[in-house]
N, C-alpha and C positions, 0 to 999 in steps of 0.2 A: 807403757811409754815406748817401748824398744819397736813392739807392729806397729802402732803409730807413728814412728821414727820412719821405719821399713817402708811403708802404706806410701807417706810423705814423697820420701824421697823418692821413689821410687813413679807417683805421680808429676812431680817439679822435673827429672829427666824427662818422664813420656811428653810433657807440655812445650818444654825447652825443643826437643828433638822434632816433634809437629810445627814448631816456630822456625826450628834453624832448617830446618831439609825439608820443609813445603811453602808456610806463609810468607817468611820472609826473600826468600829466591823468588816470589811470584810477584812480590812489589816490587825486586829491582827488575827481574822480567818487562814489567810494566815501566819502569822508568828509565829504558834506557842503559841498564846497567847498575847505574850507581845503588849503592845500599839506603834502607829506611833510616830514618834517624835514630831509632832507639839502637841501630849497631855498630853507629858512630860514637864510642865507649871515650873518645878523647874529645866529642863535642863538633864542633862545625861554624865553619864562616857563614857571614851573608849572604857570600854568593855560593856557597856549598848550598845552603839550604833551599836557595832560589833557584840554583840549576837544577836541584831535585824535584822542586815542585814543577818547573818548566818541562821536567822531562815525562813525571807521572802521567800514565792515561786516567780517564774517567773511570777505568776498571782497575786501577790500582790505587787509585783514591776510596774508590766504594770498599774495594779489599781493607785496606789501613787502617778506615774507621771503622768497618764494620767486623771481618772477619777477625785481623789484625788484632784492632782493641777490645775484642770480647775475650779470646785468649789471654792479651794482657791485662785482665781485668781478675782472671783467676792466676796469674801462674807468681805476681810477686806476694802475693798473699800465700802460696802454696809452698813458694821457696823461704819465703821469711819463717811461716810456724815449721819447716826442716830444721830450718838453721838453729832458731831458737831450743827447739826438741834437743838437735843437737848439742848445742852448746850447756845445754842443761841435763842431760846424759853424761857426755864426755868429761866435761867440766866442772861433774861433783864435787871435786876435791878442793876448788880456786874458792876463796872466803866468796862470802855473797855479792858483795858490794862488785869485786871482779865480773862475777856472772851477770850481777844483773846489767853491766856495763856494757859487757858484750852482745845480751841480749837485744840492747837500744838501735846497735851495730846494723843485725837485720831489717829490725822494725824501720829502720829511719830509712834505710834501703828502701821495701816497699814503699812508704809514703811519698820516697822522692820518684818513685816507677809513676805512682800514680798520680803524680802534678804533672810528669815529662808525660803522660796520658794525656790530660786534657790541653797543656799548651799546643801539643803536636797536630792534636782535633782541630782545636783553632788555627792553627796556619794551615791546615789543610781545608778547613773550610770555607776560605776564605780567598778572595782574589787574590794572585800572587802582587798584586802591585800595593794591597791593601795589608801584607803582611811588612812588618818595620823591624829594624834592624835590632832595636830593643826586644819585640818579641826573639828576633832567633836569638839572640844572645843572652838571654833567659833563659829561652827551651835546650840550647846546650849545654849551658851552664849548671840545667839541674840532671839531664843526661848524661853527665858526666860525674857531677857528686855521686848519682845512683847507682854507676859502673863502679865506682870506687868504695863506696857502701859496701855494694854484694862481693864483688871481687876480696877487701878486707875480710869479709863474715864468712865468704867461703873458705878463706885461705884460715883461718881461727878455727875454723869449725876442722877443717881436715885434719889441723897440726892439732888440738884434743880428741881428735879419734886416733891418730898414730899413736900420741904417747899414753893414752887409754889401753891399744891394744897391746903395746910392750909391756904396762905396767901389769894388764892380766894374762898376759901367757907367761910375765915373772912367776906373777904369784901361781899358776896353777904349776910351773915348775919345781917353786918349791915345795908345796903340796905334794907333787908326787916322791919329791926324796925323802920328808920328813915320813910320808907313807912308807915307804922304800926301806926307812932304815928301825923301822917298827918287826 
């Protein structure tokens, strides 16, 4: 579980870092500036998401659905079974019912990545005058639970790897005194 852990995470940075320092700088390239929506972590107005689609070129529409969401198609599925490994590593010690709650944490993450996937398709697909204020306030509203999702599972998943690693460099301290005094 621990190279599978390693492999994980270690994959979920390399996909993150291809999204944050290539694909996603190339959509606001294309739009003028402004950010895609999935980095809109607190959500977005009406007219936030219509001056984004107003500004998008046809090359950063074709990017967002195509390039964009094949990416997003592996990487919340790649960061959820991290999280999950992790929290199921770290977290040996929390009764189960704990773990498996945490575990929900990431998964319900991914699943809300992957509805703010297809609502985002749909307003992109779509004429901007034929997108409705109920769609964007949908597709923010679940880009924003999924910020808050991962952001939680990250932040849980780090504070049981801290007090994992305190708790084993205790014990192998005590281990080398009780050696120590042999």
């Amino acid at each position: 579980m621990r190279l599978l852990f390693r492999v994980l995470l270690l994959a979920a940075i390399a996909l993150y870092a291809v999204m944050a320092f290539w694909s996603f700088p190339l959509i606001a390239e294309n739009a003028e500036g402004l950010a895609g929506f999935d980095l809109r972590f607190f959500g977005y107005s009406a007219d936030e998401a219509r001056e984004f689609l107003s500004a998008l070129s046809d090359t950063g529409r074709a990017h967002y659905l195509g390039t964009q969401h094949a990416l997003d198609l592996v990487y919340p599925a790649v960061l959820s079974l991290t999280l999950v490994l992790g929290v199921l590593r770290f977290g040996a010690r929390l009764p189960l019912v704990v773990r498996l709650v945490l575990v929900l944490i990431p998964l319900a993450g991914a699943g809300a990545d992957y509805v703010e996937n297809v609502l985002v398709a749909g307003m992109l697909t779509l004429p901007i005058a034929d997108v409705t204020d109920a769609m964007i306030a949908q597709a923010s509203l679940v880009t924003t639970v999924k910020s808050m999702l991962f952001a939680v599972a990250i932040g849980v998943t780090f504070l049981l790897a801290v007090v994992f690693a305190v708790r084993r460099r205790r014990n192998i301290k005590r281990r080398a005194q009780r050696e120590a005094k042999f």
